[in-house]
Phi, psi and omega in degrees: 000124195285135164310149158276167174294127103285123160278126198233083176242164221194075164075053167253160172237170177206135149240140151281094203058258158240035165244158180259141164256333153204158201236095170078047177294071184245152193246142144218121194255128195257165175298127180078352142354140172204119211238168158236128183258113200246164157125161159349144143322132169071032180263322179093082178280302200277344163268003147309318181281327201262355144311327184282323175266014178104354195291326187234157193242138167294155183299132160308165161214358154123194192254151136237099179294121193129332208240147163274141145348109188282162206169150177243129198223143187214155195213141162230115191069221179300312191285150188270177168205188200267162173315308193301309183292320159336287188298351182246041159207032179217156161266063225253139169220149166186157177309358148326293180292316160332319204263337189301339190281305184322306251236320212226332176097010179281091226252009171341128178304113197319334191296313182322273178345298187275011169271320149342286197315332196286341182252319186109023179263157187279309178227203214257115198238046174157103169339157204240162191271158171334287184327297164318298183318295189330305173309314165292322154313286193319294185315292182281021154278335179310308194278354161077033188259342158350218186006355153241001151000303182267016176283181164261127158350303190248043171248353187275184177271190187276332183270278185334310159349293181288310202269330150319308164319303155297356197238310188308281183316328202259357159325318188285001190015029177305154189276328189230167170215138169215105199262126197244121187037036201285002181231042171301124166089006194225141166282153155003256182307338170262006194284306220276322197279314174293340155277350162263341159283272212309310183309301190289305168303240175046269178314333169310345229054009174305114235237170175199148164236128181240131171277142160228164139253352171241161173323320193273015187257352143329108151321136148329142170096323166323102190208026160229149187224166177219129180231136177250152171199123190042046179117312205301159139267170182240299188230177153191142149159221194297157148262100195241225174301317198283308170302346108016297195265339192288317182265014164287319200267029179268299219299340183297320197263058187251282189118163171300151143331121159264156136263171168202155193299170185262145127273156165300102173254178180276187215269086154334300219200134153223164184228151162201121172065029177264126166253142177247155162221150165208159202038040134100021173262113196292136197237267172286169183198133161062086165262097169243128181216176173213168177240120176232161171338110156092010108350059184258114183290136164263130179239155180212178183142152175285136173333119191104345209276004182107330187318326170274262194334302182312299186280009157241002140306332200268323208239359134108007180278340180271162172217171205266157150280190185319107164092005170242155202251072191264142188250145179230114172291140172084348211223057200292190179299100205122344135338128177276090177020298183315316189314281172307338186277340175310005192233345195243169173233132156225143171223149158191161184332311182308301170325286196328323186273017193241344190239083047012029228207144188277096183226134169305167157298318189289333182279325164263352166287321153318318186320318181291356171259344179269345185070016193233185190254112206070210181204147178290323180245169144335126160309159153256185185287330160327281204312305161333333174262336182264341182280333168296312174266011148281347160299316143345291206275325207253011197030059166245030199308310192309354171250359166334283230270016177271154165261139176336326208273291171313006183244154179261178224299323213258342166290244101110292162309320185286321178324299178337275202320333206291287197336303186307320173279003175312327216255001200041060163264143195268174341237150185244121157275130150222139183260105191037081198292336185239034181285164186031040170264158146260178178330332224256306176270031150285315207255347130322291169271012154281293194316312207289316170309329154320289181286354162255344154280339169291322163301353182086011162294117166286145186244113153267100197218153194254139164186170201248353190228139168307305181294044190230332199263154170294172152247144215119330185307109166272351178222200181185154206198129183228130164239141217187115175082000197085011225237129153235119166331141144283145159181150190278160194326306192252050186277129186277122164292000000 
């Protein structure tokens, strides 16, 4: 039986610009280990995980004399060994590496895809050997991915991804998996299909850190836990019920669901006799709905069920097929698309990974009245005044002058949204507005969505869990079978 990975880290810091994202870390993960890594948006859970695989380097902090050295040490058995060998036993997945294939168009035949991992490459630079194909067979039969091999990536579904993903790592026979949210965005059932490829890795000796903010984003199995709380540690050690139980009850203090009645407003949006398709796959079939004035939509459905795909039909990067119809009030036939998107904001997880880019916060939300990413000319002093004061609104003054990177994942987010109200659009799309938030900026950003549907925004947000919605949501659309459903505003998924 080949030595496993042990991990060390012993007073390291790491900074970001003029910030510590962590301060004095020391850790140590032994073979087979299986951690949760818990805090707050912006404790730096993720840059923790990508300090254990080598991806970021510790901050110097200078000598101490008299003291050991802070340092990162990785062991097999007795002998310590090098960053290169570290690194081809350790695994990092997160929505990050997802959104990255979108964000470049990299569209791989999924076998390709899990076939990457065997080297640790983005894309497949070199035929696979027999032996590797076997290997790559085992990994998607694990992952219950056979029947989609030949498929393309980014044709698959947001759960189908994820288990691509998973297939990707474990190709890779690696000693750790380091899951950054990893069931972020998943439905039931697929929640269900990756905990049993984690349990079976498991049994295997496969050791893990899964970062989380809710109970159910534990793996199963899971029975060390770590909480950061600004850089810091706060805790470690066994992992137990009450921690757990703590953080059902964050995910809780969110608050209940209000409904509120729809008035009949005037007329937005009709869809009629529409089947939608993409890369030549029927998503939908006969969608007739319509959208008005004072109105905010719930869309809900299982991974796969169309929900993203809908809301860019709705935002007009999608068309109806062939004899189906959409009226855009005000927007008569022939009207140029750009025309109508100026009235609408779409955000989603994806978007999010694309502004990666050396910019102020304050440059990029002005950015959001030109509709582009960042900006081409000097802001004027308008966009400057209107970008402040959704910065404002969105409680991010303190972060103008920051860059996208320096900010955390649920700071990021509002930033987005802000950027989208930049443009004054009467309807806002969001595609899963709290995935990978915690409680604490979930319940920030509902209050703040709360108060832009009280503006006479219309609200659309696709999501997979009731405690995602804001309050206020009047209608509700369950898409299911290619079907889109009546269902009520808080229909539990």
């Amino acid at each position: 039986m080949r030595a496993r990975l042990a991990v060390s880290l012993h007073a390291v810091s790491v900074r970001r610009g003029d910030r510590w994202v962590l301060r004095d870390i020391t850790w140590r993960l032994r073979p087979g280990e299986r951690w949760a890594l818990m805090g707050d948006n912006g404790a730096g859970k993720t840059q923790l995980l990508k300090l254990l695989s080598g991806d970021i380097w510790p901050t110097p902090s200078g000598n101490r004399p008299g003291r050991r050295q802070p340092g990162r040490t990785y062991r097999l058995g007795p002998q310590t060994t090098d960053l290169i060998e570290a690194k081809s036993r350790m695994a990092y997945i997160g929505a990050e590496r997802q959104d990255k294939y979108a964000r470049y168009g990299w569209n791989l035949r999924v076998s390709d895809l899990v076939a990457t991992g065997l080297h640790g490459t983005d894309l497949l630079l070199a035929p696979i050997r027999p032996s590797q194909a076997k290997r790559v067979d085992t990994a998607l039969r694990a992952c219950g991915l056979r029947r989609l091999a030949g498929r393309r990536f980014l044709t698959l579904s947001y759960g189908e991804k994820r288990l691509a993903l998973l297939a990707r790592a474990l190709v890779q026979q690696p000693d750790w998996l380091l899951l950054d949210e990893f069931y972020n965005g998943l439905d039931a059932d697929f929640r269900q299909r990756i905990d049993a490829v984690l349990q079976a890795a498991r049994r295997r000796g496969l050791a893990w850190v899964a970062t989380a903010h809710r109970a159910m984003d534990v793996p199963q199995g899971t029975r060390l836990g770590l909480e950061l709380v600004r850089g810091r540690i706060q805790a470690c050690g066994r992992l137990r019920s009450a921690d757990l139980e703590r953080l059902r009850i964050r995910a809780r203090e969110t608050g209940s669901p209000r409904r509120r009645r729809a008035p009949a407003g005037p007329l937005l949006l009709r869809l009629s006799q529409v089947d939608l398709y993409v890369e030549y796959r029927a998503v939908l079939r006969d969608v007739n709905w319509e959208l008005r004035r004072g109105e905010h939509w719930s869309i809900f459905g299982a991974n796969g069920a169309g929900k993203s795909s809908f809301l860019k039909l709705i935002y007009g990067d999608l068309a109806p097929g062939l004899g189906g119809r959409i009226e855009r009030t005000g927007f008569p036939k022939g009207t140029a698309i750009s025309e109508w998107k100026r009235q609408v904001g779409y955000v989603s997880p994806e978007l999010q990974s694309t502004y990666a880019i050396n910019v102020s916060i304050l440059e990029l939300v002005a950015s959001g009245r030109h509709s582009s990413i960042g900006l081409s000319q000097a802001p004027t002093q308008e966009d400057l005044k209107t970008a402040a004061r959704w910065l404002r609104f969105f409680k991010l003054s303190t972060m103008a002058q920051r860059r996208p990177l320096e900010l955390s994942y649920g700071q990021l987010r509002r930033a987005l949204i802000a950027r989208a109200m930049a443009a004054k659009p009467r309807i806002l799309l969001l595609d899963e507005p709290l995935t990978g938030l915690d409680p604490g900026q979930r319940a920030l950003l509902k209050g703040i969505l709360g108060a832009l549907m009280r503006r006479q925004l219309t609200l659309i947000a696709a999501v997979h869990h009731v405690e995602d919605l804001p309050h206020g949501m009047t209608n509700g659309l369950r898409l299911h079978k290619q079907r889109a459903l009546p269902a009520d505003s808080y229909f539990a998924t």
